[in-house]
C-alpha positions as CSV (number, residue, x, y, z in Angstrom):
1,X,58.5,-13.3,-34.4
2,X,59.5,-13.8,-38.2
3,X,58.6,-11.6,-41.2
4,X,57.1,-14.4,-42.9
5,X,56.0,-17.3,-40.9
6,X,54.5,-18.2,-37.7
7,X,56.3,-18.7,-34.3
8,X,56.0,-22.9,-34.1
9,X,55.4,-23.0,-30.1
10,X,54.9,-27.1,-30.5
11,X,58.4,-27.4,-32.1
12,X,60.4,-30.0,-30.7
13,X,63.4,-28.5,-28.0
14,X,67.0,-29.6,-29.9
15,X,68.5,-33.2,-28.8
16,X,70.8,-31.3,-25.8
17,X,68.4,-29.5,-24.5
18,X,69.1,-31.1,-21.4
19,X,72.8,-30.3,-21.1
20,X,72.1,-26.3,-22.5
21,X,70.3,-26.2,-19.1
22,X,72.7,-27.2,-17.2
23,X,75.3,-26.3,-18.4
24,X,74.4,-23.0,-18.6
25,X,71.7,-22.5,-15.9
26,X,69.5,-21.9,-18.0
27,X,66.4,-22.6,-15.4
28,X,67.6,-19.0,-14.0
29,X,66.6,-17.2,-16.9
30,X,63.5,-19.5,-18.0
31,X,62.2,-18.6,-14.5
32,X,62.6,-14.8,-14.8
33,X,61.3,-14.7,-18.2
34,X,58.1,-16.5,-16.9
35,X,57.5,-14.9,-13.9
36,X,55.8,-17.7,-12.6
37,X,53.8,-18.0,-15.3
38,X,53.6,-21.6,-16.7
39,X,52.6,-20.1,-20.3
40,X,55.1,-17.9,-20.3
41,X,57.8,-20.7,-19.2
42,X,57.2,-23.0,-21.9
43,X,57.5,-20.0,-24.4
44,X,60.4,-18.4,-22.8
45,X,62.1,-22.1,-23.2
46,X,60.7,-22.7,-26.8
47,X,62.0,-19.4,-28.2
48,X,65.4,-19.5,-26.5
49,X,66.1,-23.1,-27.9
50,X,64.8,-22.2,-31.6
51,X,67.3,-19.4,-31.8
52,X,67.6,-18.7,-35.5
53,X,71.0,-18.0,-37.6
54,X,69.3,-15.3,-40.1
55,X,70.8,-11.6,-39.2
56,X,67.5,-10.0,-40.6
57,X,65.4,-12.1,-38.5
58,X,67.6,-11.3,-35.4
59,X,67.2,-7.3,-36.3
60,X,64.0,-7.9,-36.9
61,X,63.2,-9.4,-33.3
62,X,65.3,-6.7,-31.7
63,X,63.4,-3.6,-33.4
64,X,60.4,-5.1,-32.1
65,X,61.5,-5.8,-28.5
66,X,63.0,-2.3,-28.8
67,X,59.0,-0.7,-29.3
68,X,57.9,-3.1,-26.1
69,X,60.5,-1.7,-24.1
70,X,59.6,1.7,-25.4
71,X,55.8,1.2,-25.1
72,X,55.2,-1.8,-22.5
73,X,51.5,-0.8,-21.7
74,X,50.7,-1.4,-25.5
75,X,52.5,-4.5,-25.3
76,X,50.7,-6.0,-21.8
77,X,47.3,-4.5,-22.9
78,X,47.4,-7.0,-26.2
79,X,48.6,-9.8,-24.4
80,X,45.6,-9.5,-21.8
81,X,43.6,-9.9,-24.7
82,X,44.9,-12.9,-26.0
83,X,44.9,-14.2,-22.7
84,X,41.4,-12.9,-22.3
85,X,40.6,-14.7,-25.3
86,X,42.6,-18.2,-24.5
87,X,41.3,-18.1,-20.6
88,X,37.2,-17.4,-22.4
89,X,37.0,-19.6,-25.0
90,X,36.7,-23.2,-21.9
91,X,33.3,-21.5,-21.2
92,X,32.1,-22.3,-24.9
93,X,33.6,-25.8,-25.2
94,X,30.8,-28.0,-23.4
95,X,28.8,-28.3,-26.2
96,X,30.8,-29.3,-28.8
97,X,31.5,-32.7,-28.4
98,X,27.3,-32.9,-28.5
99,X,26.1,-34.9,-31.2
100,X,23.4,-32.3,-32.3
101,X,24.8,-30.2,-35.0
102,X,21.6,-27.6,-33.7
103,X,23.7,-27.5,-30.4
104,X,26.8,-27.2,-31.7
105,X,25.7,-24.2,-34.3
106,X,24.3,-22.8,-31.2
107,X,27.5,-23.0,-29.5
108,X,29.6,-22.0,-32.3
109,X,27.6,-18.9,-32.5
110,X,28.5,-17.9,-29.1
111,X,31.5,-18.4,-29.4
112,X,32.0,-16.4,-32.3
113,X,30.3,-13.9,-30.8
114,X,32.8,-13.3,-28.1
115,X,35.9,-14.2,-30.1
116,X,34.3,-10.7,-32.3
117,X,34.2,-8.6,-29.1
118,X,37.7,-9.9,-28.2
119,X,38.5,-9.0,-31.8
120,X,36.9,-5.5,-31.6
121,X,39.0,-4.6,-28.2
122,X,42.6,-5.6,-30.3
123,X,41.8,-3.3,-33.0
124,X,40.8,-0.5,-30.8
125,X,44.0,-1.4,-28.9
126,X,46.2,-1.1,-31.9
127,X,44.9,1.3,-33.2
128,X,45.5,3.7,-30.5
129,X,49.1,2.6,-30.2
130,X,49.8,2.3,-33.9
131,X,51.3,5.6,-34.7
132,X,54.0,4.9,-31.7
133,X,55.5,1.7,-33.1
134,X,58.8,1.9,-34.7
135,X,59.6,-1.5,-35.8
136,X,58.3,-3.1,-39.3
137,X,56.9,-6.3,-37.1
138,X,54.7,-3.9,-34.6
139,X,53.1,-2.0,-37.4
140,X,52.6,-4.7,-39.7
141,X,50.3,-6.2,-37.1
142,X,48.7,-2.7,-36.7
143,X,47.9,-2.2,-40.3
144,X,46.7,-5.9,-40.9
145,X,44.1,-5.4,-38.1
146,X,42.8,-2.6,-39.4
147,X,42.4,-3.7,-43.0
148,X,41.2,-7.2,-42.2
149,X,39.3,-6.2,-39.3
150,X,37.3,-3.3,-40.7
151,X,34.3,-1.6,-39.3
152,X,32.4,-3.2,-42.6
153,X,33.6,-6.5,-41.9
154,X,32.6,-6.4,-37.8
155,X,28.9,-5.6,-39.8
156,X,29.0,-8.4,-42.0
157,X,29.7,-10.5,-39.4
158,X,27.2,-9.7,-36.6
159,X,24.7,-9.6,-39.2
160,X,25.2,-13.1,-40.4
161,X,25.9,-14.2,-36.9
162,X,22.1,-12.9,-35.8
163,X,20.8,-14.8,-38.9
164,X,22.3,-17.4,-37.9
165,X,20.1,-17.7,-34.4
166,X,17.7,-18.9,-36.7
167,X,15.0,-17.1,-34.4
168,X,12.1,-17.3,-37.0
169,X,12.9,-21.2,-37.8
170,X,15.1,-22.1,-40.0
171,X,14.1,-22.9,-44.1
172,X,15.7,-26.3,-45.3
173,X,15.1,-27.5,-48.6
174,X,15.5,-31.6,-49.7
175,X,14.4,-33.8,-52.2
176,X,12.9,-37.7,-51.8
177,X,15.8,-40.1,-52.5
178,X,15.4,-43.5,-52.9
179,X,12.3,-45.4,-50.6
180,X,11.5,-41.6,-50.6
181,X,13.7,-40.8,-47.9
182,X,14.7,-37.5,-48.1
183,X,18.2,-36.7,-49.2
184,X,20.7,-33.2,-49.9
185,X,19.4,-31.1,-47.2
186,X,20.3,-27.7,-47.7
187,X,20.4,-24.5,-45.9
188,X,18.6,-21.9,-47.7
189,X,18.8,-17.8,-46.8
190,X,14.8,-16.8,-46.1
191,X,13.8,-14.5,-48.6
192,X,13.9,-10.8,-47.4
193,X,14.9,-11.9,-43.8
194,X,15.3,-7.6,-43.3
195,X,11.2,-7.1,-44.2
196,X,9.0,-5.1,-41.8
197,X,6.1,-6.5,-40.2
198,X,3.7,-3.8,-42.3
199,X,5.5,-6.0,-45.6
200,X,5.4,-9.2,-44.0
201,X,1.4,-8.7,-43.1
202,X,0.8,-8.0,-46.9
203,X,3.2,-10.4,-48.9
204,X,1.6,-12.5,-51.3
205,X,3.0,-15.8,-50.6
206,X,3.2,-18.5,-52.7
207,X,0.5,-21.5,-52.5
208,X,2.2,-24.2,-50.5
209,X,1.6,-27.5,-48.2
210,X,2.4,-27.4,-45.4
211,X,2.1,-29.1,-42.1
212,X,2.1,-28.3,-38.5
213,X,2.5,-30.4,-35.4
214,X,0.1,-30.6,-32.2
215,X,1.9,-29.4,-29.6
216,X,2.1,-32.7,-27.5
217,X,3.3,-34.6,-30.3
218,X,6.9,-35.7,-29.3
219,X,7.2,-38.0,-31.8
220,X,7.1,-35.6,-34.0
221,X,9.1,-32.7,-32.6
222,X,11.7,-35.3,-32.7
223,X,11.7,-36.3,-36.7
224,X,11.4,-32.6,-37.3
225,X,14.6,-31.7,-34.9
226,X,16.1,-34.4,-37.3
227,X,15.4,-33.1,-40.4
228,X,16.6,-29.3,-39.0
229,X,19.8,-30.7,-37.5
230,X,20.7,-32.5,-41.1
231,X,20.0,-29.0,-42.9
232,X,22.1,-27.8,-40.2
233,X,25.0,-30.1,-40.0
234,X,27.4,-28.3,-42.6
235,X,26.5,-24.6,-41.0
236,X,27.4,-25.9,-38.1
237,X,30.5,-27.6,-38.6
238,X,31.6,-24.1,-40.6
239,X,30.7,-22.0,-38.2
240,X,32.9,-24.6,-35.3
241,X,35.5,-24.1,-37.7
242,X,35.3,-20.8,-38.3
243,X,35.7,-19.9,-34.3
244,X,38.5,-22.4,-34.5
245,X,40.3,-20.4,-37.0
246,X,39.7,-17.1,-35.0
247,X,40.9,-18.7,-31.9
248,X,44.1,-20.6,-33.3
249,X,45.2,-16.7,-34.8
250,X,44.7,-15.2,-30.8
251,X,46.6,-18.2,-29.6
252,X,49.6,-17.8,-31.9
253,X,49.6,-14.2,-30.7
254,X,49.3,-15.2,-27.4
255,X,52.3,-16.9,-28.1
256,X,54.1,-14.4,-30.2
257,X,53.4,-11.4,-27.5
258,X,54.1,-13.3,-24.9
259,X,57.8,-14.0,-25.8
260,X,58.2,-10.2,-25.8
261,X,56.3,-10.2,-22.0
262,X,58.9,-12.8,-21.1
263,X,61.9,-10.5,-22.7
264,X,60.5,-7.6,-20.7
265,X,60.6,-9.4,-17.2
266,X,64.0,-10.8,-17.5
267,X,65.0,-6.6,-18.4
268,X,62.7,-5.2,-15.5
269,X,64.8,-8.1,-13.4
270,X,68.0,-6.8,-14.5
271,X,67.8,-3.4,-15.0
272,X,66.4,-3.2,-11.2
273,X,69.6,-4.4,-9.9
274,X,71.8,-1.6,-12.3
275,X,73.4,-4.5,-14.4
276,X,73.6,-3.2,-18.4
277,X,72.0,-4.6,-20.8
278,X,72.1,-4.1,-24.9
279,X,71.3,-4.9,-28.3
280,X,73.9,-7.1,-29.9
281,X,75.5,-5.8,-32.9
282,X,75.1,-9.7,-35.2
283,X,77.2,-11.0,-38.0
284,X,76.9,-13.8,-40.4
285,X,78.0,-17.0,-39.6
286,X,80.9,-17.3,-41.9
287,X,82.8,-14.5,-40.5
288,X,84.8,-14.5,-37.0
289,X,84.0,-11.9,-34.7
290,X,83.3,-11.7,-30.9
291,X,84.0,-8.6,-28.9
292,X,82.2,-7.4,-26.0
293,X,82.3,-4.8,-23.1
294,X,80.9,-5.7,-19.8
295,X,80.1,-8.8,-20.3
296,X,78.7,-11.1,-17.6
297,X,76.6,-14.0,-17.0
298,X,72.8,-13.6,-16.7
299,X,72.1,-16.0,-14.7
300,X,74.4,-15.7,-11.6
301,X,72.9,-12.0,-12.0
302,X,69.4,-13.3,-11.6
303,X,70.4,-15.5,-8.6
304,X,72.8,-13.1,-6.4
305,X,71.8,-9.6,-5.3
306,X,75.2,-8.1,-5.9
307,X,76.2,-7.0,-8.9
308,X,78.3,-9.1,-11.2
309,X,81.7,-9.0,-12.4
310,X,82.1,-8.3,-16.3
311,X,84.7,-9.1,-18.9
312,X,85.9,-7.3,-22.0
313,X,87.7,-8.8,-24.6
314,X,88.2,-8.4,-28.4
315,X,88.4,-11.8,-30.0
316,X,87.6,-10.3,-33.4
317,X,89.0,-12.8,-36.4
318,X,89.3,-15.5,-33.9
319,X,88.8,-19.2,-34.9
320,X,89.3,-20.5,-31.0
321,X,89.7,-18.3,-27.4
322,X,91.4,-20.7,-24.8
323,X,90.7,-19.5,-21.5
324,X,93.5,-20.3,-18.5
325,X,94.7,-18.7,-15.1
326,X,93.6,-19.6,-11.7
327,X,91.1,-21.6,-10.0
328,X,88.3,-20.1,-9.3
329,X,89.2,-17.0,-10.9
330,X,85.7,-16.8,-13.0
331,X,86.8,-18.9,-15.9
332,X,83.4,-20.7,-15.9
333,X,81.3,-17.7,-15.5
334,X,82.8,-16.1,-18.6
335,X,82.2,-19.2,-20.4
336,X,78.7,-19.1,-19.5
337,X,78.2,-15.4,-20.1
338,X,79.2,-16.6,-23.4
339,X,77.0,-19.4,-24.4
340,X,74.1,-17.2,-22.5
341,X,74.8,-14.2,-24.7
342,X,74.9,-16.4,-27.6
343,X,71.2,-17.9,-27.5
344,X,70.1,-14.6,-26.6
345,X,71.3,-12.7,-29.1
346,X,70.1,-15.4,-32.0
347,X,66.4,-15.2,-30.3
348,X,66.7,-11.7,-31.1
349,X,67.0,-10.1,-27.0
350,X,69.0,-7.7,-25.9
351,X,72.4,-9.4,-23.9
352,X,74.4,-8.9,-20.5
353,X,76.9,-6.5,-21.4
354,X,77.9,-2.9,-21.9
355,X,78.3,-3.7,-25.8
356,X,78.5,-6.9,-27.6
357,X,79.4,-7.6,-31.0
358,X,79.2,-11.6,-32.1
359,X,79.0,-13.9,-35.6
360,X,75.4,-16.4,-35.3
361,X,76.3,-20.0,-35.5
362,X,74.5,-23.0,-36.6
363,X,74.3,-24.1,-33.2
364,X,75.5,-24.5,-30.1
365,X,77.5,-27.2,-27.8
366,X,78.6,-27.5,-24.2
367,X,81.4,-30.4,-23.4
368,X,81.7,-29.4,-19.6
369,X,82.8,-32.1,-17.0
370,X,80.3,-34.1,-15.3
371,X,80.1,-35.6,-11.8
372,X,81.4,-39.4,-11.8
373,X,78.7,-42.2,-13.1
374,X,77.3,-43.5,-10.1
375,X,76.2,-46.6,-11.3
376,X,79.6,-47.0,-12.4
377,X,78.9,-48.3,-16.3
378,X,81.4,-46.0,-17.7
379,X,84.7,-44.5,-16.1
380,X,85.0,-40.5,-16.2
381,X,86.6,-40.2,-19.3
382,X,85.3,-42.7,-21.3
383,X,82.1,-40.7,-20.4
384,X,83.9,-37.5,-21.5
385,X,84.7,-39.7,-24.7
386,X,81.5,-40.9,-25.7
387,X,80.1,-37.5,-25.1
388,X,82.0,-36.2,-27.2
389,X,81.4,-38.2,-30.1
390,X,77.6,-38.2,-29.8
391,X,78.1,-33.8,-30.1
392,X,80.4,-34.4,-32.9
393,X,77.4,-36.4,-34.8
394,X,75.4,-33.1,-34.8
395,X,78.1,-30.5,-35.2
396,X,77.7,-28.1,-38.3
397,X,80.2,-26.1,-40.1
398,X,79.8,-22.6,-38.2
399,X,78.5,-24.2,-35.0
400,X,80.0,-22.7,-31.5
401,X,81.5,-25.1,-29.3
402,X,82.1,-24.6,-25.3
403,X,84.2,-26.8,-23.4
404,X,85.1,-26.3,-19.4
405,X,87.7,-28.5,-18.3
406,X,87.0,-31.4,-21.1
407,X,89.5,-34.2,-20.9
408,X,90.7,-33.9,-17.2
409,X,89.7,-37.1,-16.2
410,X,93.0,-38.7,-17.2
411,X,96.8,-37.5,-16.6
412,X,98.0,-33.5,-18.0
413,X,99.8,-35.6,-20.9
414,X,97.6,-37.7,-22.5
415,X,94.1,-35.1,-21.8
416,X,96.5,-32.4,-23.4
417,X,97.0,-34.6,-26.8
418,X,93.4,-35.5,-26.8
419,X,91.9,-32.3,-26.7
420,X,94.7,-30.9,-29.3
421,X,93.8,-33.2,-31.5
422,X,89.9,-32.9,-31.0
423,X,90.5,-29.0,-31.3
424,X,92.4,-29.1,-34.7
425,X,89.5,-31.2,-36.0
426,X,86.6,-29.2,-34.9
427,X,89.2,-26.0,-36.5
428,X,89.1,-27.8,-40.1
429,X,85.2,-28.0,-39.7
430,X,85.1,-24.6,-39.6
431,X,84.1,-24.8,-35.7
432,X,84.3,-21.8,-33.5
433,X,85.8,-22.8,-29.8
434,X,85.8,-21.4,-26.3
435,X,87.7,-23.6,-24.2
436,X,88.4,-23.3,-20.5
437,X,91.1,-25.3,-19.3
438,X,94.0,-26.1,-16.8
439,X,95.7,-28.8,-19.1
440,X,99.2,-26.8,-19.5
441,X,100.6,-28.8,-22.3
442,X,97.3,-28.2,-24.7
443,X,97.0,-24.8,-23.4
444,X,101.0,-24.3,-24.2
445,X,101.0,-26.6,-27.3
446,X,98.1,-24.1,-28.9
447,X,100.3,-20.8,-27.6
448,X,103.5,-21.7,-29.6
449,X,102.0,-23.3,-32.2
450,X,100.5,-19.8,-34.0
451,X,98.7,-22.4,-36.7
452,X,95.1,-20.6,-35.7
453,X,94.0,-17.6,-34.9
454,X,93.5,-17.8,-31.8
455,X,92.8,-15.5,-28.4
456,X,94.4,-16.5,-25.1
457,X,92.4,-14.9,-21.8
458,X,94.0,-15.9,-18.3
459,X,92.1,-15.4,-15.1
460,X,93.4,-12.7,-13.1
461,X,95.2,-13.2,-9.4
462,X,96.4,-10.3,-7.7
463,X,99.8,-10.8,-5.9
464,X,97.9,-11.8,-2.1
465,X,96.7,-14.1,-4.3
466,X,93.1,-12.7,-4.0
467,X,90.4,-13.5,-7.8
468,X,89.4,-10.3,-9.3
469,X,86.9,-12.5,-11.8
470,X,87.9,-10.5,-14.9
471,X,89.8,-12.2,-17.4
472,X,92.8,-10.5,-19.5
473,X,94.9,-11.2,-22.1
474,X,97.8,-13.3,-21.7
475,X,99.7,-16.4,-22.3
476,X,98.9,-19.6,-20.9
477,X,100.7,-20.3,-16.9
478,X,101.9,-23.9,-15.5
479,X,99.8,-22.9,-12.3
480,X,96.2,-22.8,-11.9
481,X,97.6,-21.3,-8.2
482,X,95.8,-24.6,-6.6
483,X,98.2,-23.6,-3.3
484,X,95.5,-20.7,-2.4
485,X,92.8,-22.7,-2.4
486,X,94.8,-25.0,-0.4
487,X,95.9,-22.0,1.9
488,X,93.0,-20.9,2.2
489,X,91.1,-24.0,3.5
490,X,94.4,-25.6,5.6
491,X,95.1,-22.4,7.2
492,X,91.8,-21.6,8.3
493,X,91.3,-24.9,9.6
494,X,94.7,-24.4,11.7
495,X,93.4,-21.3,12.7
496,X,90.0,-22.6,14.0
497,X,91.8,-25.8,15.5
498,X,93.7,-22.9,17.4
């Protein structure tokens, strides 16, 4: 997932994780990404949230998500072996919290032994899909499996692994320490451990004392399991740590796969239902730009089996797009498309829309309106207040800020100047805005003003005052048309009373 460091799975989600979720549904998409898989889930969330701001990085993602979506048996055959290899490994663990280091060698042995065959079906996995991968990332990890994980080194390693079975004992060497207690047990390789038995029968062997135990003597078979278990101790613990090591590398890929399984779902999801997806072209952070075809939100797509209404809009150079028109004209399903589109983008997936062209930020905010306090410790807007100023402790030059309906709690006047000002001071901090609201006087203030560049979308109404749900350019109205809604409810309740 990066050209130069590991994915962190562990890392912590950011501070408003919480509100992200909510404000954007997020749970939609986590859920469709996962496919019910609890793995998958937590990845799905982790890599979403620790969306990075680099443009190579971004491309980097993308070219690889574009070979999985070009090759998506390569891509499910290495993640069944990572998850062949995470669901395995429980099988070896019994043992090693023994206190015998002969046990736990023994166990470590085993277990390296299957982490090798695990090791031996990825290689012959990439290797047969190698020459089909576009992207720098895919065939990175082809060519570093088969350099690493040579036929040699699979030799190597079985070999030492069989000598480490110690079937024909195991040679330790010592010397008497003080009260001649013996002291710096050692290991030692048996000479010419490869000999026939014709060469064995014949050896000349050096003149030695030795010593051999009756075959009811417990006691001991037990000092001599001591004395093999201290020669063993350090094998064993390098051998633990050496499957360790094997298995911590399948578990990061695990991980690393499996964010590209999770992108693949959400597409086969989407796709299914005929909505468009695409790669995002990305920017830099200090320039201005968001244009898009098609746009819509992702996760009222994953939720409804029609298809969903998209936008189009060229907001190119724009420092703030202030979003007005009529109630429930889609205002708040743009503004989610957008925040959607953003983290998906800066994980490096493709995004709802036609075409879409954006800058990365820092980070990104919601300010949408809550539901009164019901414990009734704070009013609505001093809520909306103290909300506020928490997000602004964390804010970031080049952060993307969201706001639906912010600072309606309190008359048109007074939310109007409150939110111009907020506005002008999140504009000095170099703070891009999207900002969905019915306060006329803000909306109207910003309009004549010219002082930003700014875009100005208004939710369509046709003339029978039916919503189309796509937004258009246009100045800012002193009606949200709040008399349809009312129509609509009084006079079908007149007509029911009827």
């Amino acid at each position: 997932m990066y050209p130069d460091r590991d994915f962190d799975s562990e890392r912590p989600l950011p501070w408003n994780a919480a509100d992200l979720t909510q404000d954007l549904e997020l749970e939609r998409l986590f859920a469709a990404m996962s496919g019910g898989d609890k793995f998958l889930y937590e990845v799905a969330r982790r890599a979403v949230f620790s969306s990075v701001s680099d443009v190579a990085t971004i491309r980097y993602r993308q070219a690889i998500l574009a070979d999985c979506l070009a090759q998506p048996d390569a891509l499910h055959q290495m993640y069944a072996i990572a998850v062949e290899a995470e669901e395995g490994k429980r099988g070896y663990y019994w043992l090693t919290s023994g206190r015998y280091p002969s046990s736990t060698l023994m166990n470590a042995v085993g277990l390296l032994e299957f982490c090798l065959r695990i090791l031996r079906k990825l290689r012959k996995t990439t290797d047969a899909h190698a020459e089909v991968f576009q992207s720098n990332g895919l065939r990175t990890l082809c060519a570093t499996l088969r350099q690493e994980l040579s036929d040699d080194y699979f030799e190597v390693v079985e070999a030492h692994l069989k000598r480490l079975k110690f079937k024909n004992g195991a040679l330790v060497s010592a010397r008497l320490g003080a009260g001649n207690k013996g002291v710096d047990y050692v290991l030692r390789q048996p000479n010419n451990p490869d000999r026939n038995w014709f060469e064995r029968l014949f050896e000349v062997r050096p003149e030695t004392y030795s010593y051999q135990l009756h075959p009811r003597d417990e006691a001991g078979a037990r000092a001599l399991s001591a004395l093999r278990d201290r020669g063993l101790n350090r094998v064993a613990n390098a051998a633990a740590q050496a499957a360790d090591h094997i298995l911590s590398f399948l578990k990061l890929l695990r991980a690393e796969l499996g964010f590209y399984v999770a992108c693949l779902n959400v597409h086969g999801a989407l796709a299914e239902k005929g909505e468009p997806l695409c790669f995002p072209d990305v920017e830099n952070g200090d320039v201005r730009r968001h244009r898009f075809i098609g746009l819509y939100d992702v996760s009222l797509a994953l939720a409804i089996p029609d298809r969903v209404v998209g936008n189009d809009a060229d907001a190119d150079g724009s420092e703030a797009v202030l979003v007005t028109g009529a109630n429930r004209g889609g205002k708040s399903v743009f503004l989610r498309s957008i925040g959607l589109a953003q983290l998906m983008m800066q994980s490096g997936m493709f995004v709802g829309a036609q075409a879409f062209a954006a800058n990365v930020c820092t980070g990104l905010y919601t300010h949408y309106k809550r539901e009164e306090d019901a414990s009734m410790k704070h009013g609505k807007f001093a809520e909306e207040i103290s909300r506020m100023s928490e997000i602004a402790a964390h804010l970031q030059p080049d952060s993307l800020m969201l706001f639906n309906e912010s600072f309606a709690a309190t008359n048109d006047r007074e939310g109007s100047e409150i939110a111009r000002q907020i506005v002008a001071a999140l504009l000095e901090r170099r703070i891009k805005i999207f900002y969905v609201t019915h306060l006329y006087q803000f909306a109207r203030s910003l309009w004549e003003a010219k002082s930003y560049d700014a875009t100005f979308l208004r939710a369509e109404r046709q003339p029978d005052g039916s919503r189309t749900y796509k937004l258009a350019l246009g100045e800012p109205l002193e009606t949200s048309y709040g008399e349809d809604l009312y129509n609509e409810i009084f006079a079908g309740s007149e007509t029911r009373s009827a």
